[in-house]
N, C-alpha and C positions, 0 to 999 in steps of 0.2 A: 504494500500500500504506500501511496507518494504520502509525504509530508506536504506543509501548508506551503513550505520554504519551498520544496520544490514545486507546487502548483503555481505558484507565483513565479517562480523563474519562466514556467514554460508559456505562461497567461500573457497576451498580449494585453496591454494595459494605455488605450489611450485617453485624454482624460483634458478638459477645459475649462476655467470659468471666466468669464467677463463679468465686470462691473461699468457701469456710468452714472454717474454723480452730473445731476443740473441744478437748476435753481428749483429748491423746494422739490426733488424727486430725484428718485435714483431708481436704475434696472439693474439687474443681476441675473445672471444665468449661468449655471453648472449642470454640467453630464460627461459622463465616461460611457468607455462601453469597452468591457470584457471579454474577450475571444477566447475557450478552450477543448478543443476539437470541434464536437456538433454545438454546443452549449451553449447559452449564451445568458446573460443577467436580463432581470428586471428592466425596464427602461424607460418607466412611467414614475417611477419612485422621484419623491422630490428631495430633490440636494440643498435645498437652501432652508436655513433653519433661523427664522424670527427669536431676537433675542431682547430687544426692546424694543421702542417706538424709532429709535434711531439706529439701529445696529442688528445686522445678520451677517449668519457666517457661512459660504459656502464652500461645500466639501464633498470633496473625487476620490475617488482611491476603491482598493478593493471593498467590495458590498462589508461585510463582516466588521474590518477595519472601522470601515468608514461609521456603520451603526455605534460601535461598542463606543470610539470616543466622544460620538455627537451627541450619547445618550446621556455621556458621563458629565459633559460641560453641561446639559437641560439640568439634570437632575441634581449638579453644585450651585447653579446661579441660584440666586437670592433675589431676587427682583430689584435689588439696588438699582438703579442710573447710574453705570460708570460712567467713566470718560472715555475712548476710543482709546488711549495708551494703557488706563488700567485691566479694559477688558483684553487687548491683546496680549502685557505680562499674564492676563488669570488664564488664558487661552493656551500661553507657551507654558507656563507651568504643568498645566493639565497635558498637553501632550510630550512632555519633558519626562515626569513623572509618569507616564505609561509607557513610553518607549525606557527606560531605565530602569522597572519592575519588569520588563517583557509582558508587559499585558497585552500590547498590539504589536 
C-alpha cells in the first residue's frame, strides 16, 4: 500500500488563487485540481473561507491538507476584529505549528 508521501509525489497538483481589492469590494477566487490515474477530486467545494467582515482566507493544496488546517484556524478564531498583520502572524503560527507537530 502507497503512503500519503508517496500519493503526493505521484498526484499532479495544480492549484491558483487571485485576489482584487477596489474601492469598497474585493473578489477572490481559488481552485486546484488533482490528477491521480482515473480519479479525480471534488470540484464544486469552496476554497474560500469568511473570517470576518473584512478578511478571508483562500486555500489550495491537497483536499485532506487543505480541510484539517482551515478547520483548525475556524475552530481557534475568536471573533475578535484583528488587524490584517495580526491575523496573518495567528494564520503563520497555526500553520507553523502543524507542519512542526507533523499534523499536515
Amino acid at each position: 500500500m502507497e503512503s500519503v508521501d508517496d500519493y503526493r509525489r505521484m498526484t499532479k497538483l495544480r492549484e491558483c488563487v487571485f485576489g482584487l481589492v477596489g474601492d469598497g469590494f474585493v473578489i477572490a477566487a481559488a481552485d486546484a485540481s488533482t490528477g491521480y490515474n482515473f480519479t479525480s477530486e471534488n470540484t464544486t467545494e469552496d476554497k474560500i473561507t469568511v473570517l470576518d467582515s473584512h478578511k478571508l482566507v483562500a486555500a489550495v493544496g491537497f483536499p485532506a491538507d487543505r480541510h484539517k488546517i482551515m478547520h483548525s484556524i475556524e475552530d481557534n478564531w475568536d471573533g475578535i476584529t484583528w488587524t490584517t498583520e495580526s491575523t496573518a502572524n495567528f494564520i503563520r503560527t497555526k500553520l507553523n505549528n502543524a507542519l512542526n507537530n507533523g499534523e499536515h
